[in-house]
Residue frames relative to the residue before (quaternion, step in Angstrom):
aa qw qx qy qz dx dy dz
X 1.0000 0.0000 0.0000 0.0000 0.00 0.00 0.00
X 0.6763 0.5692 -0.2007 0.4223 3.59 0.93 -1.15
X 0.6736 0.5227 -0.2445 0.4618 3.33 1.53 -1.08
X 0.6357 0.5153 -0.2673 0.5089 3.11 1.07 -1.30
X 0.6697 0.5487 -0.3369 0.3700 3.92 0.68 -0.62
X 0.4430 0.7031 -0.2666 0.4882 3.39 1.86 -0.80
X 0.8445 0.3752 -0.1673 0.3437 2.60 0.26 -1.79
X 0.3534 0.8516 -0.1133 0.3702 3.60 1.17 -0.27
X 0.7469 0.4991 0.1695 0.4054 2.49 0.96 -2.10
X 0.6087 0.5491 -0.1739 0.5458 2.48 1.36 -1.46
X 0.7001 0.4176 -0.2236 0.5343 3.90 0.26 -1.50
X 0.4773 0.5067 -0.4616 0.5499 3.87 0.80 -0.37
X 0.7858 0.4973 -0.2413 0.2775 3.39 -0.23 -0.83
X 0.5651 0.5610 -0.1605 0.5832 3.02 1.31 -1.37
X 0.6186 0.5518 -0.3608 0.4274 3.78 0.61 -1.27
X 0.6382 0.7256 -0.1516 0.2077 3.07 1.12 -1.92
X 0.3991 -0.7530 0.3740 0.3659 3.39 1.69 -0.89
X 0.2955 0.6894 -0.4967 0.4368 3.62 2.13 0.91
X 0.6637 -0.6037 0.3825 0.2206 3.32 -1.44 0.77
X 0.2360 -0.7935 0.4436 0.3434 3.88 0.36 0.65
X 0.7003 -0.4737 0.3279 0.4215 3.51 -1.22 0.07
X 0.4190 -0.7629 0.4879 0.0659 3.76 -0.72 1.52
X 0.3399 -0.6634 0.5219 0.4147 3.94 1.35 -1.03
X 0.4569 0.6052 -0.4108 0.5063 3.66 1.42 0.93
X 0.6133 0.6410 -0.2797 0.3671 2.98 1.19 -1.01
X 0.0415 0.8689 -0.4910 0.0474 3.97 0.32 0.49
X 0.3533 -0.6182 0.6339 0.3021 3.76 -1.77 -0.54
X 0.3160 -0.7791 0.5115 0.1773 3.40 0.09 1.31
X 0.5460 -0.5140 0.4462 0.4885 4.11 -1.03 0.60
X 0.5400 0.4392 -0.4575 0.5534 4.30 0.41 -0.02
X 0.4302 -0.6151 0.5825 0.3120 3.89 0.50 -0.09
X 0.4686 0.6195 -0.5440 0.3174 3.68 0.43 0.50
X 0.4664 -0.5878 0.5100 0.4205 3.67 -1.22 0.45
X 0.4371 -0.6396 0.6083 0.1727 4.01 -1.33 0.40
X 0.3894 0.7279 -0.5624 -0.0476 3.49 -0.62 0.12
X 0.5758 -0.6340 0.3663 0.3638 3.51 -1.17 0.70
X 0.4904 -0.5936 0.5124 0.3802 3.41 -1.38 0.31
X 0.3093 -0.7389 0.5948 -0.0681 3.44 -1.61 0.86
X 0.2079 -0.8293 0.4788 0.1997 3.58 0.36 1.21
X 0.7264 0.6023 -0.2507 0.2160 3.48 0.92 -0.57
X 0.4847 0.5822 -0.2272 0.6119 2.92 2.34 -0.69
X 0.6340 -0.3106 0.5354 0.4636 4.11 -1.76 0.68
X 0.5787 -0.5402 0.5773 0.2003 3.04 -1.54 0.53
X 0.7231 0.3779 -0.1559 0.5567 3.20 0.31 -2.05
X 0.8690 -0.0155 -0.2335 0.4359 3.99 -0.05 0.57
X 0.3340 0.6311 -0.5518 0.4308 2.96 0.54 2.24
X 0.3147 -0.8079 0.4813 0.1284 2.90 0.49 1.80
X 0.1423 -0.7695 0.6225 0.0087 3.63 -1.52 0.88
X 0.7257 -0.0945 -0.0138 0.6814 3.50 1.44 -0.82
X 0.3640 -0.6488 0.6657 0.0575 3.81 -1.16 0.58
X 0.2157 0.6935 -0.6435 0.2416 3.71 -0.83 0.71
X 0.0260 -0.6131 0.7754 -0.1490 2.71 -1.96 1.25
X 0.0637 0.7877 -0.5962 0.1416 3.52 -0.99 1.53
X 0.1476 -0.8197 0.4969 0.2436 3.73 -0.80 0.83
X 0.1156 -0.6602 0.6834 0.2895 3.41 -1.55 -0.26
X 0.7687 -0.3928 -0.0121 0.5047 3.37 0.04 0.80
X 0.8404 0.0144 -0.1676 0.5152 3.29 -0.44 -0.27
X 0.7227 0.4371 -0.2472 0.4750 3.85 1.28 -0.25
X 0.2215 -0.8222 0.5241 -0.0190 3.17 -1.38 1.26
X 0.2965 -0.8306 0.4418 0.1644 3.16 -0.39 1.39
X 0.1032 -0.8334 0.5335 0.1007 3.76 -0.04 0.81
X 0.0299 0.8322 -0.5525 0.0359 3.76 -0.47 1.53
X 0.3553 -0.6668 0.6420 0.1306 3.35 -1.73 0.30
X 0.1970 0.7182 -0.6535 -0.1355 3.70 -1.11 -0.29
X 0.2499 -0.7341 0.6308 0.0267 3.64 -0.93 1.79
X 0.7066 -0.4611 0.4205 0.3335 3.22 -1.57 0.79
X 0.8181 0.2352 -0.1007 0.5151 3.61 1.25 -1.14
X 0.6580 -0.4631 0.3281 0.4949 3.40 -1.10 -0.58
X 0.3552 -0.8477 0.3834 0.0907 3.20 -0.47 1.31
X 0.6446 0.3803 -0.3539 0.5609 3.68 -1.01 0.80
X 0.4116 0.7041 -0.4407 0.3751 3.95 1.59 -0.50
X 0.8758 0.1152 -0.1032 0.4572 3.45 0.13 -0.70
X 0.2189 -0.7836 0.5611 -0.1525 3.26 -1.50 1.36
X 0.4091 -0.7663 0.3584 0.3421 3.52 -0.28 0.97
X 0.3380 -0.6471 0.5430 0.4150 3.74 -0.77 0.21
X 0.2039 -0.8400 0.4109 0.2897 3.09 -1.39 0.71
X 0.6926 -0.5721 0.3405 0.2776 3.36 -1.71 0.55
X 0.5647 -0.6638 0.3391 0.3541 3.81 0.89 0.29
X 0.8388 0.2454 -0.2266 0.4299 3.21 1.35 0.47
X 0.5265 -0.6490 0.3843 0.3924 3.42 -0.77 -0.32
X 0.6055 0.3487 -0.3610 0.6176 3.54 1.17 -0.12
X 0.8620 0.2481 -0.2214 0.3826 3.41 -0.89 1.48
X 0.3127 0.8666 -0.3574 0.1534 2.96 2.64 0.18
X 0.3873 -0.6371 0.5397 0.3910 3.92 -0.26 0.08
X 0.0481 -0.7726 0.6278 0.0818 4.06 -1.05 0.28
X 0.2225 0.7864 -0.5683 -0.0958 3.67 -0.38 0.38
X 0.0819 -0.8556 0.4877 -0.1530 3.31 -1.24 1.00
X 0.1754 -0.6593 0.6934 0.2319 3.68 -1.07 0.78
X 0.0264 0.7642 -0.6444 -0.0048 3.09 -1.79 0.90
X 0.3347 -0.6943 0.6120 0.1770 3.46 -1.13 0.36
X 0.0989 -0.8473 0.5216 0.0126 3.26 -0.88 1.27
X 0.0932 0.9473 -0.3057 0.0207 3.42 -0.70 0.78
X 0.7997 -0.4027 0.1400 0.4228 3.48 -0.85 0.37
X 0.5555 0.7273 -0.2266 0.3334 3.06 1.41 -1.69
X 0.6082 -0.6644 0.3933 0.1843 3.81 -0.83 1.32
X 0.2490 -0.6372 0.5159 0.5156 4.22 0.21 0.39
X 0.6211 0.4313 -0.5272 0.3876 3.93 -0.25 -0.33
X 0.5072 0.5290 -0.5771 0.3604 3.63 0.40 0.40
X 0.6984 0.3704 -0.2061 0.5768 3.74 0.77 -0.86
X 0.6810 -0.5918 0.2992 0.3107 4.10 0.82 -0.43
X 0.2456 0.6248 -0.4341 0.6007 3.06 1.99 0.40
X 0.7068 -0.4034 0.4769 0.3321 3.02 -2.55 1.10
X 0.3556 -0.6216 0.6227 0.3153 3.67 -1.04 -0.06
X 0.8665 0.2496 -0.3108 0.3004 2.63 -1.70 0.39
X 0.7209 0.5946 -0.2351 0.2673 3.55 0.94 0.22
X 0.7238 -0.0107 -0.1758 0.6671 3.19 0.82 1.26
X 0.5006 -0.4523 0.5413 0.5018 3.57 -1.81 -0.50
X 0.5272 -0.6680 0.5226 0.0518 3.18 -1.50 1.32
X 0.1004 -0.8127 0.5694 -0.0724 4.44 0.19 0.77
X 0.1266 -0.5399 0.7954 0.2444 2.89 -1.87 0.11
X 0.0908 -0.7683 0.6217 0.1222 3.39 -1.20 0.32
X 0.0484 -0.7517 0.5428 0.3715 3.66 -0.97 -0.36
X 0.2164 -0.8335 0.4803 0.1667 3.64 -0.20 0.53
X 0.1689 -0.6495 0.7305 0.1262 3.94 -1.74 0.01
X 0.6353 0.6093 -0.4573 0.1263 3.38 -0.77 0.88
X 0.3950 -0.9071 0.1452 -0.0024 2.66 -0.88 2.26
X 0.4064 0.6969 -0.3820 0.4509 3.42 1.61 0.82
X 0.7701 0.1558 -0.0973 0.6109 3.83 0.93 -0.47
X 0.1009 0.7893 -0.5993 -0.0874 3.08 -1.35 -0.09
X 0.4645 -0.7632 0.4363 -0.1069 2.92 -1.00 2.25
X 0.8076 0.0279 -0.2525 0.5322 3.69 1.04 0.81
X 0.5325 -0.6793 0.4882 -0.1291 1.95 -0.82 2.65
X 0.5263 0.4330 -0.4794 0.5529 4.03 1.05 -0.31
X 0.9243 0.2493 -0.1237 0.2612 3.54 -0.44 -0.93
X 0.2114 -0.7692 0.5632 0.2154 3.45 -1.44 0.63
X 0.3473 -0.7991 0.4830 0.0866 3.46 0.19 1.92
X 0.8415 0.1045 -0.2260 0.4795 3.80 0.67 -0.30
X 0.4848 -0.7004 0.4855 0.1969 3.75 1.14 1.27
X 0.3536 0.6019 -0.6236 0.3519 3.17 0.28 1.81
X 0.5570 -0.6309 0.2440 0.4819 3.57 1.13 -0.23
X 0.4827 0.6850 -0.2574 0.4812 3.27 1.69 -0.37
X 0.2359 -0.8529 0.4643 0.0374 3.75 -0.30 0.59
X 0.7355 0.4623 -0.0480 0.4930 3.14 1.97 -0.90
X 0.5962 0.4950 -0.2814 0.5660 3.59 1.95 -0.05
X 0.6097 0.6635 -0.3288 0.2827 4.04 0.90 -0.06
X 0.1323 0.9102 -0.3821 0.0897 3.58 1.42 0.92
X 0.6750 0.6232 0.0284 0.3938 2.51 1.34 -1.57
X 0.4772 0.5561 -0.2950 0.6132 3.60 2.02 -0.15
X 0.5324 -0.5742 0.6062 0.1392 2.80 -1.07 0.67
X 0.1215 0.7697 -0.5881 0.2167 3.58 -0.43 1.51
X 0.5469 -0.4139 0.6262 0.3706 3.69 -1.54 0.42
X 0.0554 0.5849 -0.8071 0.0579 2.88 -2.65 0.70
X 0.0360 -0.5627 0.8042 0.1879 3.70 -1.26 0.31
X 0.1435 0.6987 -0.7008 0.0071 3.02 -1.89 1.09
X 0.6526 -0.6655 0.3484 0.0989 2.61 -1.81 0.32
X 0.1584 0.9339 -0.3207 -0.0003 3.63 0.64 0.83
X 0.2128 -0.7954 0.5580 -0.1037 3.25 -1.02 1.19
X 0.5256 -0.5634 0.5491 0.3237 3.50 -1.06 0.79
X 0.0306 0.7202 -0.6896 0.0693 3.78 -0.67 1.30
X 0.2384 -0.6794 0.6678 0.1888 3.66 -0.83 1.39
X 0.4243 0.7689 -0.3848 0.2839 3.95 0.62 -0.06
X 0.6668 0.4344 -0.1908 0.5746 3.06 1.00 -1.99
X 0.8102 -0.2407 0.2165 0.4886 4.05 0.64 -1.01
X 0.5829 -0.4589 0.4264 0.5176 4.08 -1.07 -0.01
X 0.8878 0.1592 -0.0271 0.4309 3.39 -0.65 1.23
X 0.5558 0.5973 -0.3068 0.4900 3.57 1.40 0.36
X 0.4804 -0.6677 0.5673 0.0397 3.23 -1.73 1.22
X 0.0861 0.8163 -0.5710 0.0154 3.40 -0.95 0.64
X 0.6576 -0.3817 0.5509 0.3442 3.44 -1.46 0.12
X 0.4844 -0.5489 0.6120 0.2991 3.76 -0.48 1.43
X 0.3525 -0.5742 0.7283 0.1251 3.07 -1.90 1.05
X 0.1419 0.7243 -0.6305 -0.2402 3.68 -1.39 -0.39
X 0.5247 -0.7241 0.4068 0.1869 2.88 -0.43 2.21
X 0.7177 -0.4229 0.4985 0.2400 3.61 -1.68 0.69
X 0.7747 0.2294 -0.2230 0.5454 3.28 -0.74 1.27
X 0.8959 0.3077 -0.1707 0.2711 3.84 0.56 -0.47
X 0.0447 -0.9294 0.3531 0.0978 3.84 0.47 0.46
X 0.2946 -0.8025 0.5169 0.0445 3.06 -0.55 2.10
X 0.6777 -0.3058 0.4595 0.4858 3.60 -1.36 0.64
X 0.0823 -0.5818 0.8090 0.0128 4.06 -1.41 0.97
X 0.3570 -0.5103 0.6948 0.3598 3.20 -1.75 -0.17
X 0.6664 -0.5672 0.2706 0.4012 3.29 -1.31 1.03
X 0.7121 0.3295 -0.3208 0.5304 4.41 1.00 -0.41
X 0.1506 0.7256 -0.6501 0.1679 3.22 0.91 1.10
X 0.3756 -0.8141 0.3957 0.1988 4.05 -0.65 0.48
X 0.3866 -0.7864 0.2623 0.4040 3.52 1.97 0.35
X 0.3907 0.5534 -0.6646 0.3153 3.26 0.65 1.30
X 0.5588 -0.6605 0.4096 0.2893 3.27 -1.63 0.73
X 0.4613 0.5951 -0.4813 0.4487 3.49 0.49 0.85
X 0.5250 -0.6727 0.3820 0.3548 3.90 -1.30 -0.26
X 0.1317 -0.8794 0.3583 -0.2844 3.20 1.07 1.40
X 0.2191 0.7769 -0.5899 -0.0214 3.52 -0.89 0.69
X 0.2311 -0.6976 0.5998 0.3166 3.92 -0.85 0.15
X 0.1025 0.8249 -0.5181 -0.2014 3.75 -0.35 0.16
X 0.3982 -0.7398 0.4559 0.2938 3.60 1.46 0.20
X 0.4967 0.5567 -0.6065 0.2747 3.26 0.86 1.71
X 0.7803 -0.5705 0.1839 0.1782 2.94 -1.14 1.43
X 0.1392 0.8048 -0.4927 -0.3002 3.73 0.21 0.09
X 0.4664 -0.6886 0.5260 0.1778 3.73 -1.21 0.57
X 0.2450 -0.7629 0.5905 0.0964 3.63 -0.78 0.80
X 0.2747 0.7788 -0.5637 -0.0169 3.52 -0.54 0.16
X 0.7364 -0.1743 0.1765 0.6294 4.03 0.20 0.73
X 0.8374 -0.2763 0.0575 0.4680 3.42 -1.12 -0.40
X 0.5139 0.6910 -0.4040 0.3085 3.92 1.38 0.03
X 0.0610 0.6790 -0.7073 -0.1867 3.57 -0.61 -0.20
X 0.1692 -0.7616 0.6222 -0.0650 3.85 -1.90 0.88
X 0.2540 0.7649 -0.5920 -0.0048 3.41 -0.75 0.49
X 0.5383 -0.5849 0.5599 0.2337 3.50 -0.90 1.50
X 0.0478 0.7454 -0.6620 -0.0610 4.29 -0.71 0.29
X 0.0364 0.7421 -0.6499 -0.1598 3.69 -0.63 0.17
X 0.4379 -0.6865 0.5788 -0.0445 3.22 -1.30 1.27
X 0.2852 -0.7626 0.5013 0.2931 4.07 -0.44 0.66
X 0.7370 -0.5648 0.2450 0.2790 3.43 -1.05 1.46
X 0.7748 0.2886 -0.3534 0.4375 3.44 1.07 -0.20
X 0.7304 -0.5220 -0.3228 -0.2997 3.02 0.31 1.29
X 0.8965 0.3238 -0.0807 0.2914 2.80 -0.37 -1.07
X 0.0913 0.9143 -0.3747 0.1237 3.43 -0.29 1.44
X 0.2310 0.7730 -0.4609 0.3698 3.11 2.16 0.95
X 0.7432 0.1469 -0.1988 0.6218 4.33 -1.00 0.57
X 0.5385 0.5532 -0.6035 0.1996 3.77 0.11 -0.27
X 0.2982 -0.7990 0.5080 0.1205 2.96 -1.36 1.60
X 0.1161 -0.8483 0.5162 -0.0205 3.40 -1.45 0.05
X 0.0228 -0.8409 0.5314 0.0999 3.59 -0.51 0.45
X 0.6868 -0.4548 0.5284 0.2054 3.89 -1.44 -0.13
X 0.4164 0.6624 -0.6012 0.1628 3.50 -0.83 1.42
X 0.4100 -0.7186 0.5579 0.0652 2.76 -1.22 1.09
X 0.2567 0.8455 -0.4403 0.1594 4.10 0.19 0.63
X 0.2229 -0.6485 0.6665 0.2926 3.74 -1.65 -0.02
X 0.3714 -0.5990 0.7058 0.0717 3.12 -1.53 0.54
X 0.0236 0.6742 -0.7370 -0.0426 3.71 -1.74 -0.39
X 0.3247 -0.7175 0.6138 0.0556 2.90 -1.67 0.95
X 0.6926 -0.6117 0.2695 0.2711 2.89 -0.52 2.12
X 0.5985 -0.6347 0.4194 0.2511 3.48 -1.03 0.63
X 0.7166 0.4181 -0.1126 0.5469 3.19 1.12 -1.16
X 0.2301 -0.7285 0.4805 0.4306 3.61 1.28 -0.15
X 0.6161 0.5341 -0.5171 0.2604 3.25 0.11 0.00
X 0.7812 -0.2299 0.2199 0.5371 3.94 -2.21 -0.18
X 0.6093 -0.1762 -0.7155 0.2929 2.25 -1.46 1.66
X 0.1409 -0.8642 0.4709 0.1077 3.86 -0.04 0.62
X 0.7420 0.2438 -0.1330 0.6102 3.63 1.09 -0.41
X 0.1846 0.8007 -0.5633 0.0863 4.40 -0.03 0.14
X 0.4832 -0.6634 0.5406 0.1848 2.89 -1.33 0.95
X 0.2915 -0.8066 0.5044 0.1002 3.89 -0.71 1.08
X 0.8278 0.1892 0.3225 0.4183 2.91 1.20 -1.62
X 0.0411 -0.8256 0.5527 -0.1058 3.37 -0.08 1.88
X 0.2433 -0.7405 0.5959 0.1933 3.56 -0.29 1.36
X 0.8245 0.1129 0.2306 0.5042 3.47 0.06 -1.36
X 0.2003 -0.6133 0.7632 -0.0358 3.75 -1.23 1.17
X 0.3658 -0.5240 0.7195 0.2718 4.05 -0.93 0.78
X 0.9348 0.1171 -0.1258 0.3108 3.54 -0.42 -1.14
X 0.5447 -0.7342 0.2116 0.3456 2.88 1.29 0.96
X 0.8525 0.0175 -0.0858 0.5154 3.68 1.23 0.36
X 0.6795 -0.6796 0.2034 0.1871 3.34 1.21 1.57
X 0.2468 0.7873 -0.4714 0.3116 3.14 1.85 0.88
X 0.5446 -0.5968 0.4869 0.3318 4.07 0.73 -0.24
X 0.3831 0.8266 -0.3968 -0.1122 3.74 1.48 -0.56
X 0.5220 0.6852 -0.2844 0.4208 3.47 1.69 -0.47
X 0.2459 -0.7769 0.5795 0.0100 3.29 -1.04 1.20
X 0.3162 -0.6851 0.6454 0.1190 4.11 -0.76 0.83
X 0.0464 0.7517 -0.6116 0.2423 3.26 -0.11 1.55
């Protein structure tokens, strides 16, 4: 199931208009993925290296962009049907029932996202105004769930639906949208061209070889809000230049 979801993914992407793999694409001696720089691509989400590192039970998920990351943000469209989402995200090998999601149902990401028409975690006030409900537009963590959705387009990814009537396994900061969505209210960290996000992961487990790779993408929320509700639009940048996972969590 997992393989066959990979694979998928993979030809999604590609469809998607991401850059296939050039022979630049490398494993730097830090185990990080390499990719060249691209004048033609945004800076801030031209992806140059990809990295993931644990200390026990926590995994530091990193980026490094050509520019100063987190710099650019979509404007937003005044609604929620047709909301714009941009986001860096780290996909990976790792089963959704590792974080508390059904299993077996899609490839399992971190992402950080910006988008300033909604705002999908209802625990937290990301810009400490007192308002919990107005902080889209920060830059916040998600695990999701992504699947090849012929719906959204020929060859397009989306944000797991969870069709009317049926209730898959959530993780407990799941944010009650009908899709496979979490808020965990980790932190993401700017620092010049770096983006970081600290993830902790319950002790059982297991997060030795887990692979992973580097994308840099927009999404949109369907017009009609409805299934497909969340679709990928837009693949700026692939680290390994064709969503093979080469990165290893060591």
């Amino acid at each position: 199931m997992k393989n066959l979801l990979l694979t998928s993914a993979v030809t999604s992407i590609a469809l998607a208009g991401a850059a296939l793999a050039d022979g630049e694409h490398a494993i730097n001696q830090d185990g990080a993925i390499v990719s060249p720089e691209d004048a033609a691509k945004v800076a801030s989400f031209d992806i140059l290296a990809a990295h993931a590192h644990r200390e026990g039970n926590v995994v530091t998920f990193h980026m490094t962009t050509a520019g100063t990351a987190g710099a650019d943000q979509p404007d937003p469209s005044g609604a929620l049907g047709g909301a714009p989402v941009w986001s860096y995200v780290w996909p990976t090998s790792l089963d959704p029932a590792a974080v508390g999601f059904e299993g077996g149902t899609g490839i399992l990401a971190m992402a950080a996202t910006s988008h300033p028409d909604f705002d999908d975690t209802p625990l937290f006030d990301e810009n400490n105004d007192g308002d919990t409900a107005n902080d889209g537009l920060q830059w916040h963590s998600h695990w999701v769930v992504l699947t090849p959705t012929e719906a959204c387009s020929e060859g397009a990814l989306a944000v797991r639906d969870i069709p009317e009537g049926t209730h898959p396994r959530m993780p407990a900061s799941w944010p009650g949208l009908p899709i496979f969505l979490d808020s965990p209210g980790f932190t993401p960290a700017f620092d010049g061209p770096e983006i970081t996000i600290n993830v902790g992961f319950s002790n059982h487990v297991d997060l030795a070889g887990v692979s992973y790779d580097g994308v840099t993408s927009a999404l949109r929320v369907n017009a009609n809000i409805h299934a497909p509700l969340l679709c990928v639009t837009d693949v700026f940048d692939v680290a390994s230049g064709d969503l093979t996972l080469p990165g290893k969590i060591e």
